[in-house]
C-alpha positions as CSV (number, residue, x, y, z in Angstrom):
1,X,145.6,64.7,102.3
2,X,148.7,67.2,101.9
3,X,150.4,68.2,98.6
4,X,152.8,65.6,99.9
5,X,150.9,62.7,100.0
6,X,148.7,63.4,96.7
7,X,152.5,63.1,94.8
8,X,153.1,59.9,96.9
9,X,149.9,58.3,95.7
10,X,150.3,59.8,92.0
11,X,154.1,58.3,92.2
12,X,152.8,54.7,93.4
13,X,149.9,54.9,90.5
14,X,152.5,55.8,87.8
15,X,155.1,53.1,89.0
16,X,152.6,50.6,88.9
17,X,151.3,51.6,85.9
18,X,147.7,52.5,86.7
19,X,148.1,55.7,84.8
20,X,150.7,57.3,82.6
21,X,150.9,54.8,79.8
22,X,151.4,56.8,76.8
23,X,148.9,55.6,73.9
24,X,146.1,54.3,76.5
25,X,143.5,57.6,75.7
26,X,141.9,56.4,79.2
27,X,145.1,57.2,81.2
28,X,145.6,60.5,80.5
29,X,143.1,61.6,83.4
30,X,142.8,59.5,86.5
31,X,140.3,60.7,90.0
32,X,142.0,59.2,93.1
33,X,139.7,59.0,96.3
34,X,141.3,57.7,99.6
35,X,139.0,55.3,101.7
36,X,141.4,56.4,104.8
37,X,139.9,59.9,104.3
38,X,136.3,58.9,103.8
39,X,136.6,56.3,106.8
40,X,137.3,59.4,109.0
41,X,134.8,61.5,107.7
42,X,131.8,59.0,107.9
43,X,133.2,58.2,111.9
44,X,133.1,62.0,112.5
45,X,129.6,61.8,111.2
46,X,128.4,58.7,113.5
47,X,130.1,60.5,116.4
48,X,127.8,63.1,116.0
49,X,125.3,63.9,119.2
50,X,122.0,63.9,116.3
51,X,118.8,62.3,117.9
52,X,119.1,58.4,117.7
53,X,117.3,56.8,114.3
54,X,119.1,59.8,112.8
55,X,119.0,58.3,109.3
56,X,122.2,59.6,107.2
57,X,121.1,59.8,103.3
58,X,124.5,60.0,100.9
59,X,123.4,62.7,98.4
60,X,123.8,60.8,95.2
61,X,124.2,63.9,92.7
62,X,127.7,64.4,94.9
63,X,129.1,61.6,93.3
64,X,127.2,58.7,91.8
65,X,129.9,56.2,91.1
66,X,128.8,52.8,91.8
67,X,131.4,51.1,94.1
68,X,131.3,54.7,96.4
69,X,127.6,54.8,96.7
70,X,128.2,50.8,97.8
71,X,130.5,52.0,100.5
72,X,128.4,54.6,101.4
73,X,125.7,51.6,102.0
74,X,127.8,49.2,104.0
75,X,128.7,52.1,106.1
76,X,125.1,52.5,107.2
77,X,124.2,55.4,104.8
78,X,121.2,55.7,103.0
79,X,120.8,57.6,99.7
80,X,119.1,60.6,98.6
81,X,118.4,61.1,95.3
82,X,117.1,63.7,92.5
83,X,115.7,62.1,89.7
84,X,114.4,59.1,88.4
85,X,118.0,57.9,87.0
86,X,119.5,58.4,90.6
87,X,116.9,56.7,92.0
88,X,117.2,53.6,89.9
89,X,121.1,53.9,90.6
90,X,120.7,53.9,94.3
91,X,118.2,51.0,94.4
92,X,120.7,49.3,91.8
93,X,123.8,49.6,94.5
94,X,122.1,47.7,96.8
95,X,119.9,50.3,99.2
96,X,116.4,49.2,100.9
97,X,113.4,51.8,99.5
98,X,112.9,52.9,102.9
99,X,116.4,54.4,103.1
100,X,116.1,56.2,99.8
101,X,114.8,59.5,99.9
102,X,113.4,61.0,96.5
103,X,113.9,64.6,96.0
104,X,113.7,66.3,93.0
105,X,111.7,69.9,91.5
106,X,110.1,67.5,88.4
107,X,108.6,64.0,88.8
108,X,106.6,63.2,85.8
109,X,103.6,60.5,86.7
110,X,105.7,57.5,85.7
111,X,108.7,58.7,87.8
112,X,105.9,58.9,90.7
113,X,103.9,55.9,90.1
114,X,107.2,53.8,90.0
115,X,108.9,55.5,93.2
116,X,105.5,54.6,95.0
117,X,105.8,51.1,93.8
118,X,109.5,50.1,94.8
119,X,108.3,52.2,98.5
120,X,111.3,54.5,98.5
121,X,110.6,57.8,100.6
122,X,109.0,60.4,98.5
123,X,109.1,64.3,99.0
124,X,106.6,66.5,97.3
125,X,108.0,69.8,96.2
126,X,104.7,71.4,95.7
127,X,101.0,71.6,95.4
128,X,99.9,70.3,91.9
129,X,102.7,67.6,92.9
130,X,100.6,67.1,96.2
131,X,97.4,66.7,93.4
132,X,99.4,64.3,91.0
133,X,100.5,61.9,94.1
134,X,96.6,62.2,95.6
135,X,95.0,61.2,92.1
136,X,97.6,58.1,91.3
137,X,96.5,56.9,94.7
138,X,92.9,57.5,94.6
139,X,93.4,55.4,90.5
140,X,95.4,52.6,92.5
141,X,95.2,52.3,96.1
142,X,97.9,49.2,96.0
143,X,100.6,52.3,95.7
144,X,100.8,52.5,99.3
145,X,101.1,48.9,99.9
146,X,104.7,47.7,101.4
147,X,107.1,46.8,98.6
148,X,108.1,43.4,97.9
149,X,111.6,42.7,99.4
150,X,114.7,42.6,97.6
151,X,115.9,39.6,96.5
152,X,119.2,39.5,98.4
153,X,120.4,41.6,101.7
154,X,123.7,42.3,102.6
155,X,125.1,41.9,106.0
156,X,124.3,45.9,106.7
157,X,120.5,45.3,105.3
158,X,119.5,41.7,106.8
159,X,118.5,43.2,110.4
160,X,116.4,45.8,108.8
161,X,114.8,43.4,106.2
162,X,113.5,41.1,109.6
163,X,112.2,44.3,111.1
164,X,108.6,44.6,110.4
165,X,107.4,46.8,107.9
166,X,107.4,51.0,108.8
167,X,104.5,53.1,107.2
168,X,105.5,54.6,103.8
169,X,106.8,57.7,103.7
170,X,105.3,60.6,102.0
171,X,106.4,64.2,102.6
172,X,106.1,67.8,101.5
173,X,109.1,70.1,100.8
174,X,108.9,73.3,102.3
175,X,110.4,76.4,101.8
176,X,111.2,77.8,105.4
177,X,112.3,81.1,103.5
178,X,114.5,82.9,105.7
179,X,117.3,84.0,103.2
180,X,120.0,83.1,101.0
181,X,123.9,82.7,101.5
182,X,127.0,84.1,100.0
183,X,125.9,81.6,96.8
184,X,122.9,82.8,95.1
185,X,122.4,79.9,92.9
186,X,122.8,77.4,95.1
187,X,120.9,79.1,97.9
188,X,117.0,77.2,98.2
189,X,115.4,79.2,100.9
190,X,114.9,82.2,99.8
191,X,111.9,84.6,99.2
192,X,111.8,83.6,95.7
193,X,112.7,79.8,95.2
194,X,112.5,77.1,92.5
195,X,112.2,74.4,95.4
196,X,109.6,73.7,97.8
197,X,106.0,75.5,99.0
198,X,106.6,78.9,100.4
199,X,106.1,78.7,104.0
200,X,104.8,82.4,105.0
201,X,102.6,81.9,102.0
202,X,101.1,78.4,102.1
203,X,101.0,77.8,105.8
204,X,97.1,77.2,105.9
205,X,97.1,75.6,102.6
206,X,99.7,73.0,104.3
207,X,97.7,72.6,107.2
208,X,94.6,71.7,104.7
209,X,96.9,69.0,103.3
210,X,97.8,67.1,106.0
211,X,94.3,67.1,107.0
212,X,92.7,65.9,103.8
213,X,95.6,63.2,102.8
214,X,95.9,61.6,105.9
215,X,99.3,59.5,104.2
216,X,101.0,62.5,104.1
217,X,103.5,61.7,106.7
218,X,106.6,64.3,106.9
219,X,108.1,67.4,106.3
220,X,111.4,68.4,104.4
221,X,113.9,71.7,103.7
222,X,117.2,72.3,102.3
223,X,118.0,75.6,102.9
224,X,121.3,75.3,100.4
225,X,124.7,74.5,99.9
226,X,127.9,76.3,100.5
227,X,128.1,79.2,101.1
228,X,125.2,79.0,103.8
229,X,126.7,79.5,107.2
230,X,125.3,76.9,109.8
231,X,123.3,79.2,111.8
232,X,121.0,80.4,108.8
233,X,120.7,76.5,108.3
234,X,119.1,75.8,111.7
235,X,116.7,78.9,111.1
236,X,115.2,76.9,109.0
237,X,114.9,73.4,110.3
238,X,113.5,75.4,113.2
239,X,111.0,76.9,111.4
240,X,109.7,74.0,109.4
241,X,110.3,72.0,113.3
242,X,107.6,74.6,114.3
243,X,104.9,73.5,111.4
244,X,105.4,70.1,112.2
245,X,104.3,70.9,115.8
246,X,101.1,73.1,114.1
247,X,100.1,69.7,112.4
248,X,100.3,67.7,115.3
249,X,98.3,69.9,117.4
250,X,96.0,70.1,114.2
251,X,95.9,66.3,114.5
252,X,95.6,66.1,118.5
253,X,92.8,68.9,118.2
254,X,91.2,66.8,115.7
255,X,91.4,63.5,117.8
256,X,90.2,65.1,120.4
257,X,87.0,66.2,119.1
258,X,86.6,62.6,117.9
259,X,86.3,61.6,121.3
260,X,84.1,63.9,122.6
261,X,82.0,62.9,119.7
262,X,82.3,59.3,120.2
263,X,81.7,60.0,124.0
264,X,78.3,62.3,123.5
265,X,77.6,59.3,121.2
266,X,77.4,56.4,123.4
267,X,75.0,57.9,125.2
268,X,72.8,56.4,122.4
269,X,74.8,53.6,121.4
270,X,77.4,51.2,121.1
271,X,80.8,53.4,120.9
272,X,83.0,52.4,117.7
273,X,86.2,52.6,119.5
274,X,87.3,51.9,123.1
275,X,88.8,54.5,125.1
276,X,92.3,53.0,125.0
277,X,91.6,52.4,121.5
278,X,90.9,56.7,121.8
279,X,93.9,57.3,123.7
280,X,95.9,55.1,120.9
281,X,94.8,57.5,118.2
282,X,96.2,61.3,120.2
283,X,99.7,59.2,120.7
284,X,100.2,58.5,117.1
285,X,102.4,60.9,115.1
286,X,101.4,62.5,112.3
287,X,104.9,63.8,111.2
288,X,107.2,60.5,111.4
289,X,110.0,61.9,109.5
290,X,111.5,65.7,109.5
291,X,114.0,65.8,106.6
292,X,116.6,68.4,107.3
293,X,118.8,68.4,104.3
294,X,122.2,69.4,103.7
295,X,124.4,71.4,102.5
296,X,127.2,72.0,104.6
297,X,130.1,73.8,103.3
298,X,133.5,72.7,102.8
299,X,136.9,74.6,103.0
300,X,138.0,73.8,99.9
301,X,141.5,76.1,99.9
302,X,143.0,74.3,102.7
303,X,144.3,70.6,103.2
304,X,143.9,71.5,107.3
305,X,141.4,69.2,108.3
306,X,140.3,70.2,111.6
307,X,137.1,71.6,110.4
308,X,135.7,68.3,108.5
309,X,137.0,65.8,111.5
310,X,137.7,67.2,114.6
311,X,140.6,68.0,116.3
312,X,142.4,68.1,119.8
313,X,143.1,72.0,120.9
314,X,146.8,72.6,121.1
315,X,148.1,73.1,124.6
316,X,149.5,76.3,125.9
317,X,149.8,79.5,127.6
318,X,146.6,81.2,128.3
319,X,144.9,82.5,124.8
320,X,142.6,86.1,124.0
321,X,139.0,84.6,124.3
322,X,138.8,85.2,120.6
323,X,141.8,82.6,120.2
324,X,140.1,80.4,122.8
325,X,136.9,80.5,121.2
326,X,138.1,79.8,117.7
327,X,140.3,76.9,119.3
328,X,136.9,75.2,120.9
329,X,135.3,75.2,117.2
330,X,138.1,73.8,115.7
331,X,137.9,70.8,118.1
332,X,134.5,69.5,116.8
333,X,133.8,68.7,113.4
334,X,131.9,70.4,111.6
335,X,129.0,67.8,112.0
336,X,130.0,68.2,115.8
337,X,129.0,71.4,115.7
338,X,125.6,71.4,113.4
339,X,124.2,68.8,115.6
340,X,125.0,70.6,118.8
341,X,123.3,74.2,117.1
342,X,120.6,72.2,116.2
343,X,119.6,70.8,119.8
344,X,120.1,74.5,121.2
345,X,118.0,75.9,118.7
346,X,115.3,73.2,118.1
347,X,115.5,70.8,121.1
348,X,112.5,69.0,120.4
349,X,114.3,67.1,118.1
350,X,116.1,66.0,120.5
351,X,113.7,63.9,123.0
352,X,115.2,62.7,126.5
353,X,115.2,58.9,126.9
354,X,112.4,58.9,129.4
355,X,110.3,61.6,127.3
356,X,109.3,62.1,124.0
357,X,107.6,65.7,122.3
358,X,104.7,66.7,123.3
359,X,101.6,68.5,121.2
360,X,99.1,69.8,124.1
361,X,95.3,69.4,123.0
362,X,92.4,70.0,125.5
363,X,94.5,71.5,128.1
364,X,96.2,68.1,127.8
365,X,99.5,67.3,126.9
366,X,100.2,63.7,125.0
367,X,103.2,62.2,125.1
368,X,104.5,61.6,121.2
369,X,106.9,59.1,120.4
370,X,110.0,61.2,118.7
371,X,110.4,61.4,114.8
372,X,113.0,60.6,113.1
373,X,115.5,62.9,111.6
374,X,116.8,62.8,108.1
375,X,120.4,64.4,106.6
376,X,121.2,64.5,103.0
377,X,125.0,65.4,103.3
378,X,126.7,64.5,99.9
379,X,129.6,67.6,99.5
380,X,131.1,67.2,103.0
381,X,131.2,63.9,103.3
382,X,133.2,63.1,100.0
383,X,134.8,66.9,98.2
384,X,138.0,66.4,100.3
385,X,138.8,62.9,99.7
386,X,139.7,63.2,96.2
387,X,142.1,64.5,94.1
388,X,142.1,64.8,90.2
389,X,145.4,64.1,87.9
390,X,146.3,64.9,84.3
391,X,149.1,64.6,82.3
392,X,150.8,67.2,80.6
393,X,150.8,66.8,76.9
394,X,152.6,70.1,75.8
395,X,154.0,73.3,77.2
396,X,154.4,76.4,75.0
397,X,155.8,80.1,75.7
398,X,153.2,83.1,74.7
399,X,153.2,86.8,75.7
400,X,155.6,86.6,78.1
401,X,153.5,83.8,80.0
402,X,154.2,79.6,80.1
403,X,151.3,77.8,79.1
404,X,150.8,74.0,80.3
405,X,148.1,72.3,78.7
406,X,147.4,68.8,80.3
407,X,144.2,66.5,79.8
408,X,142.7,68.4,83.1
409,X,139.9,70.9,82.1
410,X,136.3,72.3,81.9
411,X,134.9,68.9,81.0
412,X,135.5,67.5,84.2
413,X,136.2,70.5,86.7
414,X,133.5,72.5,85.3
415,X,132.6,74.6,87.7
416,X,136.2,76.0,88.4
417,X,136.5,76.8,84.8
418,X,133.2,78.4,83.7
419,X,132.8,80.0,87.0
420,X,136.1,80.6,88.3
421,X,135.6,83.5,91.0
422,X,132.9,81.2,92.8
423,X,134.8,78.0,92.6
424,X,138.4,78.6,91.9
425,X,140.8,75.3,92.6
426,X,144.4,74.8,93.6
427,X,147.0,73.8,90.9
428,X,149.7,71.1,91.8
429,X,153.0,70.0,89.3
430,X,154.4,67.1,89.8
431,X,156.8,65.6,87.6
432,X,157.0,62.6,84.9
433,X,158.0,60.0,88.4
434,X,155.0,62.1,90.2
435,X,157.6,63.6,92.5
436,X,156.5,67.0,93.3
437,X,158.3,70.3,91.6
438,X,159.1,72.0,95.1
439,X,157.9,76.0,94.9
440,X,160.4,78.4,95.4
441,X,161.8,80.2,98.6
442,X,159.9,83.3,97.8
443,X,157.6,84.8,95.7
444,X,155.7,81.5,95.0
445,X,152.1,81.1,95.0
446,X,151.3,78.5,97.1
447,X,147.6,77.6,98.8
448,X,146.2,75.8,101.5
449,X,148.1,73.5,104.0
450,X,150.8,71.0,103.6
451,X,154.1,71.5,101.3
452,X,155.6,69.7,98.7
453,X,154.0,70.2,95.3
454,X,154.5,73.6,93.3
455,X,150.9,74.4,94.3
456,X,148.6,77.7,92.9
457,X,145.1,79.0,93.3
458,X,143.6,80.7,90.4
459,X,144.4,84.7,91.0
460,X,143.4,86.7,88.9
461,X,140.6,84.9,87.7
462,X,139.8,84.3,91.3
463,X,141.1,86.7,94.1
464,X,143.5,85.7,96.2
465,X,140.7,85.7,99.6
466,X,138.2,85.1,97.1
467,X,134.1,84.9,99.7
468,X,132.0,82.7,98.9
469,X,131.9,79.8,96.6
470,X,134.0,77.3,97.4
471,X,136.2,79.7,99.3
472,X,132.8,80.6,101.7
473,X,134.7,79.6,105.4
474,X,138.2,79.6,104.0
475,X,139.8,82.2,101.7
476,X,142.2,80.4,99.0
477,X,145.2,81.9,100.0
478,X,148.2,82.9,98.4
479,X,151.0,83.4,100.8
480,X,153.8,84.3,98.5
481,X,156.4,82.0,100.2
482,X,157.1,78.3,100.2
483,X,154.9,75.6,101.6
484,X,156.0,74.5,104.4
485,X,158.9,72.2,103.4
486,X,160.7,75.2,102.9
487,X,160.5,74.7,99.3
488,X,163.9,74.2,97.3
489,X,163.4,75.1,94.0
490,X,165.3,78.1,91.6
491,X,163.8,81.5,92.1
492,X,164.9,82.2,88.9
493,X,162.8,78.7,87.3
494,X,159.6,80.3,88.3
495,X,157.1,81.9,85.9
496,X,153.9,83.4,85.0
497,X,152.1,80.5,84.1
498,X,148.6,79.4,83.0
499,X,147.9,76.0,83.6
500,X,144.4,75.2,80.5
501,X,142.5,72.6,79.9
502,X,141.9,70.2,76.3
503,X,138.6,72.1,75.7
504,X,138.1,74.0,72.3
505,X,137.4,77.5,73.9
506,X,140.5,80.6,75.5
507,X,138.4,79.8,79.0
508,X,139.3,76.5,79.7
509,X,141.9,77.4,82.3
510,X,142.6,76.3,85.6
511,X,145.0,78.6,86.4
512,X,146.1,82.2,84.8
513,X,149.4,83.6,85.3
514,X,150.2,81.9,88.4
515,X,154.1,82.0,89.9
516,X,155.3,77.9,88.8
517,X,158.5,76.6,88.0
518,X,158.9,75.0,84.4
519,X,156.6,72.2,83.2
520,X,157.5,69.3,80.6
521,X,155.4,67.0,78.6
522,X,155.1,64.1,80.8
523,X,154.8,66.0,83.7
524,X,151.4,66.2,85.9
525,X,149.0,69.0,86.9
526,X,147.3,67.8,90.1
527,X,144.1,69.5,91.2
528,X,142.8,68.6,95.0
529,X,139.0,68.4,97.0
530,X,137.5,67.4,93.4
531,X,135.7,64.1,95.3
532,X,132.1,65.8,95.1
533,X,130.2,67.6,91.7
534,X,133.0,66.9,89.8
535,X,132.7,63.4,87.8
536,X,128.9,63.8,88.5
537,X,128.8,67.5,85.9
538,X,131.3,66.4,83.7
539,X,130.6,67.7,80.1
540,X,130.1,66.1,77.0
541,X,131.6,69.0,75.1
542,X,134.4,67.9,72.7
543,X,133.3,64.3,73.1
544,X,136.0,64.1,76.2
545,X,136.2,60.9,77.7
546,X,135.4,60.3,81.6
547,X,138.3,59.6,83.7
548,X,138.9,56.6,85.7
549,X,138.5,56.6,89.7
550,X,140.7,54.4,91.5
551,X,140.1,53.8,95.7
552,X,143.6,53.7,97.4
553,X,144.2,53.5,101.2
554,X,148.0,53.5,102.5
555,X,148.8,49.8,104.3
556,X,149.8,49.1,107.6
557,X,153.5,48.9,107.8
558,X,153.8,49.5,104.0
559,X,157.3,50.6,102.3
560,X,158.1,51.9,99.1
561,X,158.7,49.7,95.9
562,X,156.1,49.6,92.9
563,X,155.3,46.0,92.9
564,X,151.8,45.3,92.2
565,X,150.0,42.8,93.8
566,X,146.4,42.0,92.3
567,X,143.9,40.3,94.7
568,X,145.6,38.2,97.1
569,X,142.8,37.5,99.8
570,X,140.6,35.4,101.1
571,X,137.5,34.3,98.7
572,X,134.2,36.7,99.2
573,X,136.9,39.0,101.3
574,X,138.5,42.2,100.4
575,X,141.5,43.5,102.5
576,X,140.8,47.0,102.9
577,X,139.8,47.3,106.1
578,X,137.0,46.6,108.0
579,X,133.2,49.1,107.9
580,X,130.0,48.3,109.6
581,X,131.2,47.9,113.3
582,X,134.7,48.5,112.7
583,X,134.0,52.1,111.1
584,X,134.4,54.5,114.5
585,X,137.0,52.7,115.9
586,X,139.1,52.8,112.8
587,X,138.4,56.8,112.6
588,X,139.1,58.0,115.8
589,X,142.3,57.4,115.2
590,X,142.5,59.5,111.9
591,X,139.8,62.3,113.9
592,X,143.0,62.8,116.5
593,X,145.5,63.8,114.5
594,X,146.7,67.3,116.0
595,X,145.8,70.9,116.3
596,X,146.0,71.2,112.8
597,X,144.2,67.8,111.6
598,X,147.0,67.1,109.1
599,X,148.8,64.4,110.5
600,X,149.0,61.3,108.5
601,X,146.2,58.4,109.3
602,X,147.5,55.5,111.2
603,X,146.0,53.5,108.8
604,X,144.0,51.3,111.2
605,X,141.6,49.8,109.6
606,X,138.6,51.7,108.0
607,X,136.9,50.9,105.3
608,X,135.9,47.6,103.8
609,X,135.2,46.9,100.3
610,X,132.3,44.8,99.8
611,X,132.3,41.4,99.4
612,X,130.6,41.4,96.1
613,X,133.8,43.2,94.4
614,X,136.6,40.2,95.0
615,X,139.7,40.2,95.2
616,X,139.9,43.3,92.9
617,X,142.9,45.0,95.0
618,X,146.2,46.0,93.8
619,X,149.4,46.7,96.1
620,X,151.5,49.5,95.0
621,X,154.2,50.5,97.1
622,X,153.1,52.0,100.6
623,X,149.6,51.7,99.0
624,X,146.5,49.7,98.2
625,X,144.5,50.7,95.2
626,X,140.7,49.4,93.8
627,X,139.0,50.8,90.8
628,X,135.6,52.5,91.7
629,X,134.9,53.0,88.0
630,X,137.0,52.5,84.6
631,X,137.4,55.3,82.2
632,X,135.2,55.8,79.1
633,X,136.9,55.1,75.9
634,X,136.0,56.5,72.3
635,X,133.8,53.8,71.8
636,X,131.4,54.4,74.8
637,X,131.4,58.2,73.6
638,X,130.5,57.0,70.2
639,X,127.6,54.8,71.7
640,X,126.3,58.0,73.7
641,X,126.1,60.0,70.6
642,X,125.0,57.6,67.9
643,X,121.6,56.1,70.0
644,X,119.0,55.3,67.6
């Protein structure tokens, strides 16, 4: 999305009456996530080159909204989650337990005891969690039993429900510790870590494990998010990809001393097991599953979207190699590129289709059947595809500075305000209509790609080239000049302006003397890439309600005009657009949208809703819009306080 086309879908929301209605306290804040976006994202994902059975898990904590985590399953996705309310949420929106992956630093016995029972996937984040799981087993051996089945499967699950059943899942977390990123608090692999068993410390003691529990299946790392360049990723799958080869020579080792031992038995007896049956046992697996994590970082002070999807290198004259070398990166996504680092760096994940990995044993190398690899992207996937919108209740003058306060603040963007040097944010007007106030000819401060909307980052709270946080791969820049309309507006309209929040405390701003022309009540602050660990940290300070989130996805052929249309298709059959097979093809489109990645969609066909939602779809203008989720009103806020 540009500024451009954020105003566009504000002005078709507002004419149609979704938001803006003065008295409805629900309408004051709206999230708008575009499906067009999300449909080219998860395609850039499928096109990948990860191993086949690559199972994609949605991080849930990104953004738990109901109807999002449903796409996210139609699409093919499965779920990762980090507590026991996550968990119920994913296996509430529809996903099978065996493509749910439970993650979390603190699962009390009941949180275990349950997880084991509905057969979700389940990683151990350390030792006396190892004990806990061992001892509820040992009390109830049924744990590990398959799960019953569902009692309905969508079109996306019924294949998988006919498959026969796969062994459970049960997995340690390990930290490969081999450093932090630019993000100290959300860096996991560390020396010092709150997740996972230390790896240069615990290696024998994980060895012991996997010998004494012989359910204990996989492995699983997160070295961290944002912040965390790509490279210092794969050092760690590659180190916790080299444990899982110490276990499965442990294994074959351990096998094949079971023969030799069966073998020096017959002599004397009846063997218990056949030598096929022997040979069966050293070309089992004993790690099924290596769970890689995620954590890839987004450029959050850009609308270029090159990076995220993929785009086709400009033609030209001849380039420096440094040009050519940064044109060749920008034509794979980013997921491109992480896939490709991974097979250089750990190609036994990676198995030929005539050969598997091997563990030698013996002086004999078996042939293993491949595991499966497991991602848990959440930010990527979803930051860039929304934007937030609040309207501005009153403007004031004060020490030589305009102050706009609108319904936008540290309740829902909470990182940006609390910690605004690690996650500062861009700051969009538009007006009452949600036409965009142009920025000047010169001296505006203006970030990122696209033009159209007055647009600011957050200097001085946040420098300009701010490293790290969200700016980590992509400095929020301020360019002093227009966006790339040219701009339009009065040089002399523009002003040192902070742009704060409805939260009782000085710090809830977004913005702090930032070069914008004049705002009015009525007016809107736009704030973009606020799709992921936005809605899902919002504060209950103040008593604030939640915002709604409305879906919207331009139409095919669509003009202007605000009539709304409300449903208007088939029964069971929701027209926007079409996901399970029709996913990639819909996306390459979007993927190949030049050098820069900021051309508009050609709004082929991407994502479908699913069936179970109806004809819930209204037609605004060039647009189609769906509520994901409504907005809280006092009432619920009450009922969240007043629980006895």
């Amino acid at each position: 999305m540009t500024r451009e086309s954020r105003a566009e879908v504000l002005g078709a929301a507002i004419a149609c009456g979704l938001v803006g209605k003065c008295g409805d306290e629900d309408e004051d804040v709206a999230m708008f996530m575009d499906l067009d976006l999300l449909a080219a994202t998860l395609a850039a994902l499928k096109r990948a080159p990860f191993p086949p059975g690559t199972l994609h898990a949605f991080a849930i904590k990104a953004n738990p909204v109901g109807r999002l985590l449903q796409i996210m399953r139609e699409a093919g996705l499965g779920a990762e989650v980090a507590s026991h309310g996550e968990l119920r949420q994913a296996l509430a929106c529809g996903f099978v337990p065996d493509r749910v992956v439970f993650d979390s630093p603190i699962k009390t016995p009941a949180e275990l005891r349950f997880a084991l029972r509905a057969g979700v996937r389940l990683n151990l984040d350390n030792l006396q969690e190892l004990d806990r799981v061992a001892q509820l087993i040992q009390e109830d051996p049924s744990l590990l039993d398959p799960p019953p089945p569902p009692p309905a499967a969508t079109a996306a699950t019924a294949a998988r429900l006919a498959a026969p059943p796969t062994p459970r899942l049960i997995g340690l977390r390990i930290n490969p510790q081999v450093g932090e990123g630019s993000i100290a608090a959300l860096s996991t692999a560390g020396r010092v870590s709150k997740f996972g068993i230390p790896l240069l410390e615990c290696r024998a003691q994980l060895l012991a494990a996997f010998r004494a529990h012989p359910w204990l299946n996989a492995l699983h790392l997160h070295v961290g998010s944002q912040g965390v360049p790509l490279e210092l990723t794969v050092e760690g799958v590659a180190a916790v990809a080299a444990l899982a080869a110490e276990v499965e020579a442990q294994a074959q080792a351990e096998a094949g001393q079971q023969a030799a031992e069966a073998a020096t038995a017959a002599t004397a007896g009846p063997s218990l097991s056949t030598p096929a049956q022997q040979q069966e046992q050293r070309r089992r697996r004993r790690v099924l599953a290596l769970d890689i994590g995620g954590g890839l970082p987004v450029m959050y002070g850009t609308d270029d979207l090159s990076w995220l999807l993929g785009a086709t290198a400009a033609a030209g004259a001849a380039a420096p190699a440094e040009a050519a070398a940064a044109a060749e990166a920008a034509a794979v996504s980013v997921f491109d590129r992480y896939a490709r680092l991974l097979q250089q760096r750990v190609p036994s994940l990676f198995p030929t289709a005539t050969s598997g990995s091997s563990s030698s044993s013996s002086s004999q190398q078996v042939l293993l059947p491949p595991l499966q690899l497991v991602t848990e992207f959440g930010r990527c996937l979803v930051a860039k595809a929304a934007f937030a919108a609040g309207r501005v209740e009153y403007t004031k003058q004060c020490g030589g500075r305009r102050v706009v306060v609108s319904g936008l603040g540290g309740d829902l963007l909470l990182r940006a305000v609390y910690l605004p040097h690690t996650w500062p944010v861009r700051v969009e007007l538009c007006d009452a209509a949600g036409q965009p106030k142009q920025p000047p000819a010169r001296g505006g401060a203006a970030c990122g790609g696209g033009g159209g909307a007055a647009a600011a980052s957050t200097p001085p709270r946040a420098p300009a080239s701010a490293a790290g946080g969200a700016a980590a791969g992509a400095a929020v820049v301020a360019d002093g000049g227009a966006g790339e309309d040219g701009g339009g507006g009065d040089d002399g309209d523009v002003a040192p302006t902070d742009v704060v929040g409805p939260l009782c405390f000085q710090g809830d701003k977004l913005a702090e003397a930032a070069p914008l022309p004049a705002a009015a009540p009525g007016d809107w602050v736009l704030v973009p890439d606020v799709g992921a660990y936005t809605l899902s940290m919002h504060s209950r300070y103040n008593s604030r309600c939640s915002p709604p989130v409305w879906a919207f996805r331009r139409v095919v052929g669509g003009g202007g005009g605000g009539e709304v249309g409300v449903g208007g298709v088939g029964e069971g059959q929701v027209e926007m657009g079409g996901l399970g097979e029709r996913v990639g093809g819909a996306v390459e489109e979007g993927a190949g949208a030049g050098a820069g990645g900021k051309g508009r969609r050609s709004g082929g066909r991407g994502l479908a809703l699913p069936a179970e939602w109806g004809g819930d779809v209204r037609r605004c203008g060039a647009y189609e819009f769906v509520m994901l989720r409504r907005g809280e009103n006092v009432e619920d806020v009450l009922a969240f306080w007043n629980r006895v």
